[in-house]
PASEBA-1860 file (N, C-alpha, C; in nm, 3 decimals):
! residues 168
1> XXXXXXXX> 3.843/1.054/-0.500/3.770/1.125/-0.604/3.655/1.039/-0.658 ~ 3.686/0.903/-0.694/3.591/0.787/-0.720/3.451/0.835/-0.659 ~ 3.479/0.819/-0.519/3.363/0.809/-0.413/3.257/0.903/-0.399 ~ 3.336/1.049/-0.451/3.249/1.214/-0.460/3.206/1.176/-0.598 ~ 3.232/1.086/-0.703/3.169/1.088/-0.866/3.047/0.986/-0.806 ~ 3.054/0.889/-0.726/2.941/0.802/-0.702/2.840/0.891/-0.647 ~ 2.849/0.960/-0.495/2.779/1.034/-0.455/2.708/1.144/-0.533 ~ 2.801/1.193/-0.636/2.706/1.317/-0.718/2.621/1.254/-0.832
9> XXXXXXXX> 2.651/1.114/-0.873/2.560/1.014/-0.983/2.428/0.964/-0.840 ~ 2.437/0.933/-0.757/2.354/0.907/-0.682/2.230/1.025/-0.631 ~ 2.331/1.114/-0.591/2.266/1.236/-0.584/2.165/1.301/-0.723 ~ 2.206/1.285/-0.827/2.164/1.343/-0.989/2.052/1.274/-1.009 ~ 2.100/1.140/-0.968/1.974/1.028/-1.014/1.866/1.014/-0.948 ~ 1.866/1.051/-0.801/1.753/1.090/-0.719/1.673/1.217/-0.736 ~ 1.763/1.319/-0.767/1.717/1.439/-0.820/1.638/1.420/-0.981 ~ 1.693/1.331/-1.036/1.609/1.310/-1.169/1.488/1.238/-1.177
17> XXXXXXXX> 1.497/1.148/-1.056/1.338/1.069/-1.015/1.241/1.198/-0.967 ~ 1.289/1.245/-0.862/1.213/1.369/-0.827/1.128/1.469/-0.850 ~ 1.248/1.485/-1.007/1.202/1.574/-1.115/1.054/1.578/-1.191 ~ 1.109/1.414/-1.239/1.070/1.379/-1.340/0.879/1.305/-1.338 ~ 0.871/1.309/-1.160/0.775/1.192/-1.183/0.626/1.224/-1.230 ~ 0.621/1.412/-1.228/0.522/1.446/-1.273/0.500/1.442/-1.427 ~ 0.594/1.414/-1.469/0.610/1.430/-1.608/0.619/1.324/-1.695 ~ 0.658/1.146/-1.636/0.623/1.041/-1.700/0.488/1.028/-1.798
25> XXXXXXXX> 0.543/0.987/-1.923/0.400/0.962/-1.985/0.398/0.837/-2.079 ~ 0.549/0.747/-2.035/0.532/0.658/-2.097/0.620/0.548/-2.013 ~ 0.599/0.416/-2.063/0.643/0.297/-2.000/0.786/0.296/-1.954 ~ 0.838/0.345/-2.072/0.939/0.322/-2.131/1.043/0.459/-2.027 ~ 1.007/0.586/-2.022/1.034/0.650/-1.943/1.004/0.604/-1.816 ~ 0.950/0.562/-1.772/0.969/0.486/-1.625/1.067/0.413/-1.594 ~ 1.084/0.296/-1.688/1.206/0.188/-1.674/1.348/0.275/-1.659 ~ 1.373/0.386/-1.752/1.474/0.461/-1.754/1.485/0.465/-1.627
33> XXXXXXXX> 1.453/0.570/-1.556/1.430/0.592/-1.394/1.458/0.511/-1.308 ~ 1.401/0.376/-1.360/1.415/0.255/-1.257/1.558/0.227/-1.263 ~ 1.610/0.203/-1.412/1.734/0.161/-1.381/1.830/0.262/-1.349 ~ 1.855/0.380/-1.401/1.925/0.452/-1.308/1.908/0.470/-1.144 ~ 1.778/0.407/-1.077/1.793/0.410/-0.962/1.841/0.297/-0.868 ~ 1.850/0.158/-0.994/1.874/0.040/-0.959/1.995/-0.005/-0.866 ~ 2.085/0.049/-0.889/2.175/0.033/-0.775/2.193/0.146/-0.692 ~ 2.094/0.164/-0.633/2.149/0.309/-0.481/1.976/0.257/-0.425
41> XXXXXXXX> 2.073/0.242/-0.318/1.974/0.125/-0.207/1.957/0.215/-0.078 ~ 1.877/0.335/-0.133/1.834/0.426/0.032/1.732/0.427/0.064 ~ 1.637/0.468/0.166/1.544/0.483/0.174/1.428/0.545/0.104 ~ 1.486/0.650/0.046/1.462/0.754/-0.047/1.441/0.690/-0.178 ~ 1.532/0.627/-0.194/1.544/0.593/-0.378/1.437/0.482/-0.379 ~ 1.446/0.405/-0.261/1.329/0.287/-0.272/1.252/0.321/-0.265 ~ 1.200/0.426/-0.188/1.063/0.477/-0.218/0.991/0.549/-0.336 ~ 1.100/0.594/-0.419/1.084/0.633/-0.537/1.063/0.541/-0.672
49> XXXXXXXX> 1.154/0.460/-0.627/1.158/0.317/-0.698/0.996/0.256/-0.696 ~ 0.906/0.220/-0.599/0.805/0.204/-0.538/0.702/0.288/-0.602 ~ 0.726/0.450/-0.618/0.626/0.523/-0.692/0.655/0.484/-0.815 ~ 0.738/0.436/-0.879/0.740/0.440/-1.044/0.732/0.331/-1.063 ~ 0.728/0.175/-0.985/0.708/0.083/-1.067/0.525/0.072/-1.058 ~ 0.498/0.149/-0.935/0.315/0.162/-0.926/0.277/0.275/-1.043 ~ 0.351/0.399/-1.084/0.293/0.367/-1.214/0.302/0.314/-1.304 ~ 0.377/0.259/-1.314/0.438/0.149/-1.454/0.250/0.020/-1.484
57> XXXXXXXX> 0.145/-0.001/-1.372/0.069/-0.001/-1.355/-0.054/0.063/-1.477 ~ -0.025/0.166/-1.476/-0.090/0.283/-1.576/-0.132/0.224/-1.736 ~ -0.022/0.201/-1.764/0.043/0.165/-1.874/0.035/0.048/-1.971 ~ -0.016/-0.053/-1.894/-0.030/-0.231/-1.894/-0.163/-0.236/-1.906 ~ -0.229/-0.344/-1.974/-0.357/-0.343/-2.013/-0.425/-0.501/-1.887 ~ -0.310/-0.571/-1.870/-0.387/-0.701/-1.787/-0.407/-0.633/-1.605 ~ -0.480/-0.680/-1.626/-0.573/-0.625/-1.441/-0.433/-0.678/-1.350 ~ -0.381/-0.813/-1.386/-0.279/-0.913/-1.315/-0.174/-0.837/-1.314
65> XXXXXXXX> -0.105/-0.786/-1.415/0.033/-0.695/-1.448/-0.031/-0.537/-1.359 ~ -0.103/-0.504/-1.364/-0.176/-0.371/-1.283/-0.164/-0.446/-1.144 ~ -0.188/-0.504/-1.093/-0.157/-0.489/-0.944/-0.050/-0.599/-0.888 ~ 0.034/-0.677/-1.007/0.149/-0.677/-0.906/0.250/-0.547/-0.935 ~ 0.234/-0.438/-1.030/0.297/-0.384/-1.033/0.265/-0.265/-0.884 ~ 0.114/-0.235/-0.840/0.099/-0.194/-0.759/0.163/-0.278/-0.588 ~ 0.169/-0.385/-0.614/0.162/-0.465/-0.492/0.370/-0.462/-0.470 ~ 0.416/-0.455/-0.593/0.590/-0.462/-0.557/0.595/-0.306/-0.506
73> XXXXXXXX> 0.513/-0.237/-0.541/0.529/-0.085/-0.556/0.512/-0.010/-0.410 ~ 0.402/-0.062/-0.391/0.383/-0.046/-0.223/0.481/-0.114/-0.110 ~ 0.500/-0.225/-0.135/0.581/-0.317/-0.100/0.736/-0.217/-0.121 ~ 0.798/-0.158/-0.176/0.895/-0.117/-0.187/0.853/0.061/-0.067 ~ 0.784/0.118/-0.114/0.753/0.208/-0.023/0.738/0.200/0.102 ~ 0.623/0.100/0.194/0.641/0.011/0.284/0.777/0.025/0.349 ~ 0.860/-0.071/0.254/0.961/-0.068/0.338/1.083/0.079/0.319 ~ 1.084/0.104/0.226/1.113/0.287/0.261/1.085/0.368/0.452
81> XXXXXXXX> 1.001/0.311/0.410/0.898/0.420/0.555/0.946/0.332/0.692 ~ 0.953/0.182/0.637/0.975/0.114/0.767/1.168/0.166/0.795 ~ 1.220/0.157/0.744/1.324/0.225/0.728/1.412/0.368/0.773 ~ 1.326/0.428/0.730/1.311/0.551/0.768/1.218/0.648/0.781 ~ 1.152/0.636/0.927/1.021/0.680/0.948/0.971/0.798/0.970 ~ 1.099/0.871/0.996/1.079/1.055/0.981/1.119/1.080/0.872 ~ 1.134/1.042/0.767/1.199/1.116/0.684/1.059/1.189/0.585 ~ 1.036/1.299/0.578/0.943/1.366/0.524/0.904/1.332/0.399
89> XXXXXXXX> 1.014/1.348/0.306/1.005/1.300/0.144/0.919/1.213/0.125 ~ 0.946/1.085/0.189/0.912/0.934/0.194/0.782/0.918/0.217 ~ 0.706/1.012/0.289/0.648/1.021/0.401/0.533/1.060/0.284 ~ 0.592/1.228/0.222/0.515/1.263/0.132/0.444/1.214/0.034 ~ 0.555/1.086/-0.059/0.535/1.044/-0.203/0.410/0.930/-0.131 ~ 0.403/0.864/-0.034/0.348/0.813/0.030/0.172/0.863/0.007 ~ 0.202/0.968/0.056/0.014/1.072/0.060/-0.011/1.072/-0.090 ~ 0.083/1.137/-0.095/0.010/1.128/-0.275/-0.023/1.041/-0.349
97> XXXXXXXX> 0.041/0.944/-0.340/-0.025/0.844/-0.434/-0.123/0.729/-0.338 ~ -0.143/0.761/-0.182/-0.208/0.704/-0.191/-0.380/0.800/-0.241 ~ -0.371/0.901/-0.192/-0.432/0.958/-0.230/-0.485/0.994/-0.394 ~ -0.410/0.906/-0.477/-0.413/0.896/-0.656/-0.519/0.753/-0.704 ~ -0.462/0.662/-0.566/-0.513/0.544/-0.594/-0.637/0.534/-0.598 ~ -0.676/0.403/-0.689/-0.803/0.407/-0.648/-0.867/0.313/-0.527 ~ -0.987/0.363/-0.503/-0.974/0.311/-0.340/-1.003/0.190/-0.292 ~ -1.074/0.078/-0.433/-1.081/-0.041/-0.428/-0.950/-0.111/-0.377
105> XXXXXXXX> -0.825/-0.024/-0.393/-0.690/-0.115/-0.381/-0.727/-0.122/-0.229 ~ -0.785/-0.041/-0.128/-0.760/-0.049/-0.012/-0.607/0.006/0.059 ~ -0.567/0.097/0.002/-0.458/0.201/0.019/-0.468/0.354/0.031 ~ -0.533/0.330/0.133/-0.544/0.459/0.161/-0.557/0.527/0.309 ~ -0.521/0.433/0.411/-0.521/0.448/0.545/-0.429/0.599/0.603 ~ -0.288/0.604/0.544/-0.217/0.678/0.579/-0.249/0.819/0.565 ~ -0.294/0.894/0.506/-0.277/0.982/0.435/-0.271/1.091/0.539 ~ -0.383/1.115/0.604/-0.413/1.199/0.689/-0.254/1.243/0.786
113> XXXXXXXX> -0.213/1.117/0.837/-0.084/1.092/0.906/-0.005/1.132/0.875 ~ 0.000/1.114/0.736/0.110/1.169/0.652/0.127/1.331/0.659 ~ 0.040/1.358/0.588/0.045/1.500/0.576/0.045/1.567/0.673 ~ 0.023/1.534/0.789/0.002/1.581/0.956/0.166/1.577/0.931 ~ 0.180/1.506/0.898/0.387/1.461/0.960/0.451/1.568/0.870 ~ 0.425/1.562/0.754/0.505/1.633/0.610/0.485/1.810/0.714 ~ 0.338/1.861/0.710/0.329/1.974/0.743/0.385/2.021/0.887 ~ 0.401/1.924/1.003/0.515/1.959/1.096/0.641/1.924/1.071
121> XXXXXXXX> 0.699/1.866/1.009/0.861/1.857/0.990/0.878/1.951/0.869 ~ 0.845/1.960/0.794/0.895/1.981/0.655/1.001/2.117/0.689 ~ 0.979/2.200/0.776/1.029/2.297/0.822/1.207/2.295/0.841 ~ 1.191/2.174/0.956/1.309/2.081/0.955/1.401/1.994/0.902 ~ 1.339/1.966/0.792/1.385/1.834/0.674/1.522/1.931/0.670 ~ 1.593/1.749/0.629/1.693/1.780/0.553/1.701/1.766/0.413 ~ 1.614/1.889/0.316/1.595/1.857/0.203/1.573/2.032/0.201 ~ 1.627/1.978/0.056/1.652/2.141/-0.031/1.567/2.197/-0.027
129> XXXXXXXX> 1.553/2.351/0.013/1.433/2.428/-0.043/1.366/2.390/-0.142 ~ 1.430/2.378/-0.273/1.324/2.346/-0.372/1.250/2.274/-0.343 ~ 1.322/2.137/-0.323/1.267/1.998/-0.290/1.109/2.056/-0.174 ~ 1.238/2.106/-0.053/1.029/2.134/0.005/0.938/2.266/-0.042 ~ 0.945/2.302/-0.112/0.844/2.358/-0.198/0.767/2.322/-0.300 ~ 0.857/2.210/-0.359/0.779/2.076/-0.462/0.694/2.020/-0.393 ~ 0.708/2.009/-0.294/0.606/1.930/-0.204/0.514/1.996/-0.174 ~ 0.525/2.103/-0.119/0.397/2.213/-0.075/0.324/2.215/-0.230
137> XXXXXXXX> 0.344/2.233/-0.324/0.315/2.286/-0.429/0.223/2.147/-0.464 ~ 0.284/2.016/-0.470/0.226/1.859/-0.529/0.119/1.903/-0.430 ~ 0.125/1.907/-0.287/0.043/1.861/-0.232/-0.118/1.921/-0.218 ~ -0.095/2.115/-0.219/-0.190/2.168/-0.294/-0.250/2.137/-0.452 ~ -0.172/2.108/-0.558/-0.191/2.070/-0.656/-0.325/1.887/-0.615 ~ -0.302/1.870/-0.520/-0.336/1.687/-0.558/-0.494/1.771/-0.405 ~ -0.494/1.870/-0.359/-0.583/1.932/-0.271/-0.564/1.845/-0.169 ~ -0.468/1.819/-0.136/-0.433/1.731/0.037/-0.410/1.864/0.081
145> XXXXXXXX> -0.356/1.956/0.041/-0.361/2.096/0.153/-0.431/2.236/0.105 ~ -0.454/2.337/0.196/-0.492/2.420/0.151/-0.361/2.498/0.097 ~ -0.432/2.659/0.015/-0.324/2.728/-0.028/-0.311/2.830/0.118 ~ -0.384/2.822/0.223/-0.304/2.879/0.342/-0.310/2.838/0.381 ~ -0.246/2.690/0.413/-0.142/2.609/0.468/-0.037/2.634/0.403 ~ -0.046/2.614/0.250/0.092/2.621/0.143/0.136/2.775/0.188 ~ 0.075/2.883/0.189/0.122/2.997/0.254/0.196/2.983/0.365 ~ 0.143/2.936/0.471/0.224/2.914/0.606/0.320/2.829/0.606
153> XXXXXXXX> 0.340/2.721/0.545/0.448/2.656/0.528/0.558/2.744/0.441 ~ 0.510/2.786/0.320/0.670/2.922/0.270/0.684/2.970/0.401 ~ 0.607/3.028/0.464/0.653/3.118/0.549/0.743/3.075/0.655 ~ 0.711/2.972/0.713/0.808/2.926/0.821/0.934/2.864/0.741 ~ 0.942/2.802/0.604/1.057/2.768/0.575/1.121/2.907/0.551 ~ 1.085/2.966/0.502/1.193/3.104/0.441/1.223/3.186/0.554 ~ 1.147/3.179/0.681/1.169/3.262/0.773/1.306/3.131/0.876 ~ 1.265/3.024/0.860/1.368/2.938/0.937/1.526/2.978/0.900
161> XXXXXXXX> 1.501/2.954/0.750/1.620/3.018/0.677/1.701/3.131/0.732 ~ 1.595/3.236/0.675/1.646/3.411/0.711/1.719/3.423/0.860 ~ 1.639/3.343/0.976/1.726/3.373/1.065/1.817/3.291/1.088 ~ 1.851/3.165/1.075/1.921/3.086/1.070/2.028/3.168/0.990 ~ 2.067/3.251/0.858/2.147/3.301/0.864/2.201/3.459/0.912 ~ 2.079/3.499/0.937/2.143/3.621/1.057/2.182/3.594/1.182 ~ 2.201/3.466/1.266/2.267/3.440/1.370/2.416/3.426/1.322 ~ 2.444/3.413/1.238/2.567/3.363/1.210/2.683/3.458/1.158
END
């Protein structure tokens, strides 16, 4: 029973990074995040970990505290991706912020790749509908895609679905 209470706190707490990251507006709400993600060591969470200590960035007034917070931040994403290199999510939070950055950091190589990858798997992911519709939605929102792409992507997820359960 232990082991299903860890998994659903692990699970909650990834789902609450997820949630939440459009909606940070303070330091202090970041750290929250961090430490609830502090012990669950996945690919996923580190990469999330990675987006929130790069914005934690935002927030700080010394240029020095602004980019090692960017430099652990990438550095944690980085290795997310090196990790697990299909995994879409990862793949995603990736485009977006590099695509947020500014471009003096020199972070911004991936993007194109990315979203090439996100918009052929995403279909496939193993991630919740919602989850890939948050994504379609960020990614039109941030104009890395069109809204018919975001059209065609509902469409093949909800249609993957539909028949996937009329075979059965």
């Amino acid at each position: 029973m232990s082991i299903l209470c860890c998994f659903s706190l692990i699970g909650s707490n990834i789902n609450l990074a997820r949630t939440n990251i459009s909606k940070i507006t303070t330091i202090g709400q970041i750290d929250t995040v961090l430490i609830l993600l502090d012990d669950i060591h996945t690919p996923v969470s580190n990469a999330y970990k990675g987006a929130y200590t790069m914005m934690k960035a935002k927030y700080v007034s010394s240029p020095f505290k602004k980019y090692a917070y960017f430099n652990k931040g990438k550095a944690l994403i980085e290795n997310a991706i090196e990790q697990a290199p299909n995994n879409v999510e990862i793949r995603y939070l990736r485009a977006t912020l590099q695509a947020n950055l500014p471009k003096f950091l020199n972070y911004y190589e991936n993007i194109n790749e990315d979203i090439g990858f996100v918009l052929t798997n995403l279909k496939k992911a193993e991630i919740s509908k919602k989850v890939k519709y948050k994504i379609i939605i960020n990614l039109v929102a941030a104009n890395l895609i069109s809204n018919e792409q975001k059209a065609t992507i509902f469409y093949q997820i909800n249609y993957a679905r539909n028949t996937s359960n009329i075979s059965r």
